[in-house]
C-alpha positions as MATLAB code, in Angstrom:
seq = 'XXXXXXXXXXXXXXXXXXXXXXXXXXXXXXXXXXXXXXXXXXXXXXXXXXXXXXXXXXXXXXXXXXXXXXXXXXXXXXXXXXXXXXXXXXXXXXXXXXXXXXXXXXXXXXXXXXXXXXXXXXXXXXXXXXXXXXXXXXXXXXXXXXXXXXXXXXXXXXXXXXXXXXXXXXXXXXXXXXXXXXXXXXXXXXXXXXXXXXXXXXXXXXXXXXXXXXXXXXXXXXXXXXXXXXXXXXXXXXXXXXXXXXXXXXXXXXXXXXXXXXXXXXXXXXXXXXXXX';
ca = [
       0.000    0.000    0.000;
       1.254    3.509   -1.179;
       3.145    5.331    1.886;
       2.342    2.861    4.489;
       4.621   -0.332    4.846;
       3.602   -1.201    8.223;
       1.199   -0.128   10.525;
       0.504   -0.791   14.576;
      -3.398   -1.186   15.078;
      -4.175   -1.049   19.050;
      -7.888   -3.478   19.504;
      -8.814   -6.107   17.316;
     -12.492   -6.547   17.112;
     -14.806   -5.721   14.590;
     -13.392   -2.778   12.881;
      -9.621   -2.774   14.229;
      -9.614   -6.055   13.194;
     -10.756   -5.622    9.668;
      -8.323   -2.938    9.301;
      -5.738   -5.200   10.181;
      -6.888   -8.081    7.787;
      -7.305   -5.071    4.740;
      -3.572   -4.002    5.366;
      -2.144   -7.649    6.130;
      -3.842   -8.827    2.751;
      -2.548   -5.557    1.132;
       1.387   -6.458    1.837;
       1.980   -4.103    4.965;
       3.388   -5.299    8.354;
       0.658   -4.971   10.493;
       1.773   -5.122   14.216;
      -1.598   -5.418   16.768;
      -2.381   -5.623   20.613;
      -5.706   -5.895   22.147;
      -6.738   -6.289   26.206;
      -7.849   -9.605   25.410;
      -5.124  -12.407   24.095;
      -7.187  -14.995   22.565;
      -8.040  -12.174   20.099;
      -4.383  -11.330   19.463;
      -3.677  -15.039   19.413;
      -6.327  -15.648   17.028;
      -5.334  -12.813   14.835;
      -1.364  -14.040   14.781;
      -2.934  -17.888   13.664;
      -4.781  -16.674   10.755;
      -2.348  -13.845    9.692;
      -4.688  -10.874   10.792;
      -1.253   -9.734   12.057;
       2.180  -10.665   12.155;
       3.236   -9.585   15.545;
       1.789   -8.367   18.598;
       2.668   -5.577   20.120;
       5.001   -6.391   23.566;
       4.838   -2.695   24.707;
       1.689   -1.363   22.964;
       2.327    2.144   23.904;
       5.759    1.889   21.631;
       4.583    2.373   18.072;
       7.911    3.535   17.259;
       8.656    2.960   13.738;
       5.759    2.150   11.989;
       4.032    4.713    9.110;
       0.497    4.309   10.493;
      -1.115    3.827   14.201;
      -4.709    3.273   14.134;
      -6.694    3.293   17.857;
      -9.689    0.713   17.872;
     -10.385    0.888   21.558;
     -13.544    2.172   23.123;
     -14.122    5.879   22.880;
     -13.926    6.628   26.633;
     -10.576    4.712   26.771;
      -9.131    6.587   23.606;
      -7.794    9.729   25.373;
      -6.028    7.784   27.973;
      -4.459    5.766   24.757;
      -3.292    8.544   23.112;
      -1.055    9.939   26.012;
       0.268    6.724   26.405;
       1.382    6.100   23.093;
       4.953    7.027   21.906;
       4.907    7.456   17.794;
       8.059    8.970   16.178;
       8.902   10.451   13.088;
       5.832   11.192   10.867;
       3.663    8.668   11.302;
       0.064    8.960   10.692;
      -2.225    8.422   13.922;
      -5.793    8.048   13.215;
      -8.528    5.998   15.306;
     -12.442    4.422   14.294;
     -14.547    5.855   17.168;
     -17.959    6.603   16.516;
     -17.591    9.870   18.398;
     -15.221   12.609   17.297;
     -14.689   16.411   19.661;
     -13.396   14.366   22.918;
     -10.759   12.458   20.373;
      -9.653   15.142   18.571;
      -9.166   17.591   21.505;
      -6.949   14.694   23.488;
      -4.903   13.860   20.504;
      -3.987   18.114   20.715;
      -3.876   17.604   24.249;
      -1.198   15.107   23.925;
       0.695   16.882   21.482;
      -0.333   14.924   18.227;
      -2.189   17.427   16.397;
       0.045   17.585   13.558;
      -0.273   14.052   12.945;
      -3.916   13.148   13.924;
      -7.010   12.669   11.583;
      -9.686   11.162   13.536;
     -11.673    8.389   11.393;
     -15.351    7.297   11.482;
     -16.279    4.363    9.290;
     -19.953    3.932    9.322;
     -19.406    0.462    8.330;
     -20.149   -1.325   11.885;
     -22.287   -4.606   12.655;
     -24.203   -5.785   15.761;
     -21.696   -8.733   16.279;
     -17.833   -7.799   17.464;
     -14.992   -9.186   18.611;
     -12.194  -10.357   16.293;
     -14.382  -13.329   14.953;
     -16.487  -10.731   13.605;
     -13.835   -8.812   11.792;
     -13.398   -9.745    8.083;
     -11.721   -8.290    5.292;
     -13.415   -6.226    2.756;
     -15.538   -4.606    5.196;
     -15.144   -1.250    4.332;
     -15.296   -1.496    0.347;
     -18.273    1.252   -0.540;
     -18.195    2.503    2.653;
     -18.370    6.214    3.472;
     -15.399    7.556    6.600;
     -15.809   10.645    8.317;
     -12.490   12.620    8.451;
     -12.060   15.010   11.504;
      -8.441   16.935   12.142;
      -7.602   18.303   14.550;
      -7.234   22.922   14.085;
      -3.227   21.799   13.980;
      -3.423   18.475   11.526;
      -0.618   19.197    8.176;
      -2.230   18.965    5.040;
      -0.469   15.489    4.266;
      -1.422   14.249    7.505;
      -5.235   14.369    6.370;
      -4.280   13.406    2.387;
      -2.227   10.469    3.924;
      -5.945    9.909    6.051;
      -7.997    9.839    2.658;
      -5.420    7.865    1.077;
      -5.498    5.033    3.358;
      -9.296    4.801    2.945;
      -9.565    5.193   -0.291;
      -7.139    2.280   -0.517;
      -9.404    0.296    1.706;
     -12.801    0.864   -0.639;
     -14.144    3.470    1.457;
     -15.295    7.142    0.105;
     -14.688    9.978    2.269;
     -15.713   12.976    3.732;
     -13.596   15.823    5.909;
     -16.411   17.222    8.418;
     -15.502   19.463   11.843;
     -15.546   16.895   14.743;
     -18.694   18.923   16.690;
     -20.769   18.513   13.892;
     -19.849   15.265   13.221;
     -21.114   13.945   16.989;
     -24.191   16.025   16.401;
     -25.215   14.200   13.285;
     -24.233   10.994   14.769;
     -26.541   11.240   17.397;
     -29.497   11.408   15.244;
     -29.041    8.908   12.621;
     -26.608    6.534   14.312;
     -26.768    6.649   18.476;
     -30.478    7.486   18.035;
     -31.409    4.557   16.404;
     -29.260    2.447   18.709;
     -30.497    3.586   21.974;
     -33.979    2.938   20.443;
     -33.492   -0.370   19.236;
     -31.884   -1.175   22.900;
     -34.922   -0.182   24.438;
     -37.251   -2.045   21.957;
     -35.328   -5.230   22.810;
     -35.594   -4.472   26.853;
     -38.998   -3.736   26.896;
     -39.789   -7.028   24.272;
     -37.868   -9.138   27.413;
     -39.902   -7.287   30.050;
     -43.005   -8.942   27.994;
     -41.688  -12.425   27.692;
     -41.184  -12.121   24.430;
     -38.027  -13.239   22.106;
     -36.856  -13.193   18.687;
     -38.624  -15.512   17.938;
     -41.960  -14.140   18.377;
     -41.204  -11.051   16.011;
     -42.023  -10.872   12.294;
     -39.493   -9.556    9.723;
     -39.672   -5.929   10.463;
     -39.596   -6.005   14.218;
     -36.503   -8.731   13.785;
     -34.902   -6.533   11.919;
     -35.264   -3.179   13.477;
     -34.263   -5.065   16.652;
     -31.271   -6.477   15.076;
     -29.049   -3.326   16.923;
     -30.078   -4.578   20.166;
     -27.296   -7.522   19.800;
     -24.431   -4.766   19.880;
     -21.712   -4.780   22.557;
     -22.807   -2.945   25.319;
     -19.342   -2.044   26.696;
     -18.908   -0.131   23.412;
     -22.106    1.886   22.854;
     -21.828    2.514   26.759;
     -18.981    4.543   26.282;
     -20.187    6.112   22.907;
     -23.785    7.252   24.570;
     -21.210    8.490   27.705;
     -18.978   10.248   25.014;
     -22.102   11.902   23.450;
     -24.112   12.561   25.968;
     -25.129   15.946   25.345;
     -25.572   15.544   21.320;
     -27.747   11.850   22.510;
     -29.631   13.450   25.309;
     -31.209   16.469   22.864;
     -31.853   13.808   20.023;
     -34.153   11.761   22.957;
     -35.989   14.519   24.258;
     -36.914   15.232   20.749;
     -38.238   11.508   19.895;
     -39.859   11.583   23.337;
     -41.904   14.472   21.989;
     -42.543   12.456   18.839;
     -43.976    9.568   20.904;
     -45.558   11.538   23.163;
     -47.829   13.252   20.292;
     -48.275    9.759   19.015;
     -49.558    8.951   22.667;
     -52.072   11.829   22.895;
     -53.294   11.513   19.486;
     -54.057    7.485   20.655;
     -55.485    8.443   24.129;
     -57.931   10.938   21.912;
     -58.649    8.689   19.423;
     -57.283   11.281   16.860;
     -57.310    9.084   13.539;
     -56.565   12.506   11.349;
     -53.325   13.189   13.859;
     -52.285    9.128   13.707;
     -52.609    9.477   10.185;
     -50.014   12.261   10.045;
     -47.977   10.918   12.482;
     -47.296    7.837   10.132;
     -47.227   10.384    6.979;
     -44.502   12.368    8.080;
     -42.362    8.884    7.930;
     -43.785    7.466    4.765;
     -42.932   10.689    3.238;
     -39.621   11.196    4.497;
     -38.784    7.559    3.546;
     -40.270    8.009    0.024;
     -37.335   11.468   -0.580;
     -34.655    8.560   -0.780;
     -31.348    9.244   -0.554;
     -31.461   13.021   -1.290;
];
């Protein structure tokens, strides 16, 4: 791969892992650690990598760093960490101002381009990571105020390289949008499957769209912990305003308001029927 011949990635489930895999298959000397050693064991055995890390936090040497560790953990990662020379150091949280402001805070500015693949799955771990995973993908790109020029080009390249599309957005407005059309839907799905339990039902019970839309509630919960944490401002405004949703949907049932349900379901149909716009 153009400009990167090897490359420390620090976690190895679903996407750190598949990062790994897309840069092992691509010819570059992929060097990994994760908190849990069957994962780095299991990545050694079926070439994922092709050596772990003995001291994660030296990353000396290598072109590229990547951070696939849970975004409250991330900050305390990136002080630890000891890159030299020019080496690119990016990460794959799904949250983006807390990253960005502890890689300046840590003195990496120059060199950091925070990454967001929206490419994730409800299953993780290293067994879930696979390569090709980010072909047609799209990656948010957040600097830092400080990041060089080739620091973010260096960024797209590696992408780009990967399958993915990109797109450079300010790291504020990137944890805004997330909240609406990724933590959002999350949270929601989360609670669907609770309150499904609380009624003795399962999976089971559910026809194709309720399966489906429930699908989210199989995600790791250590992760979107610390992303709903991370976000928590951004996540709390995009609640209280489906809360107001379902609450007109309540009154409108409780007053047997067929003209207001009828709207109520309109305003999705016709939002769904604008595509991709």
């Amino acid at each position: 791969m153009t400009g990167v011949r090897s490359a420390a990635v620090i976690g190895l489930g679903l996407i750190g892992g598949s990062v790994a895999r897309d840069l092992a298959a691509r010819g570059v000397r992929v060097l990994g650690h994760d908190r849990d050693p069957a994962a780095v064991r299991d990545a050694l055995r079926e070439g994922g990598i092709g050596e772990a890390l003995a001291d994660w936090g030296d990353v000396g040497g290598v072109d590229l760093v990547v951070l696939a560790v849970p975004v409250t953990a991330a900050p305390a990662v990136l002080r630890l960490i000891r890159p030299r020379g020019g080496a690119l150091v990016t990460d794959v949280g799904s949250t983006k101002e807390s990253i960005v402001r502890a890689a300046e805070d840590a003195g990496l500015g120059e060199r950091f381009v925070g990454s967001h693949p929206l490419a994730g799955d409800h299953r993780s771990g290293w067994s879930a990571s696979r390569t090709g995973l980010f072909r047609d993908a799209r990656v948010f790109l957040t600097p830092t105020s400080r990041t060089m020029p080739d620091a973010l080009e260096r960024a797209r390249a590696l992408w780009t390289a990967l399958g993915a599309g990109t797109e450079v957005v300010d790291a504020a407005e990137h944890d805004q949008r997330m909240a609406a059309v990724s933590h959002l839907p999350q949270a929601l799905a989360t609670a669907l499957g609770a309150l499904l339990g609380e009624a003795g039902l399962g999976r089971a019970d559910l026809g194709p769209g309720a399966r489906e839309m429930t699908r989210l509630a199989g995600s790791s919960p250590e992760m979107w912990a610390a992303i709903a944490a991370d976000n928590a401002r951004q996540l709390s405004t995009a609640v209280a305003a489906m809360q107001e949703r379902l609450r007109e949907l309540r009154d409108a049932l409780d007053r047997g308001d067929a003209g207001r349900l009828r709207s109520f379901f309109e305003e999705g149909s016709l939002w769904f029927a604008g595509g991709d716009r």
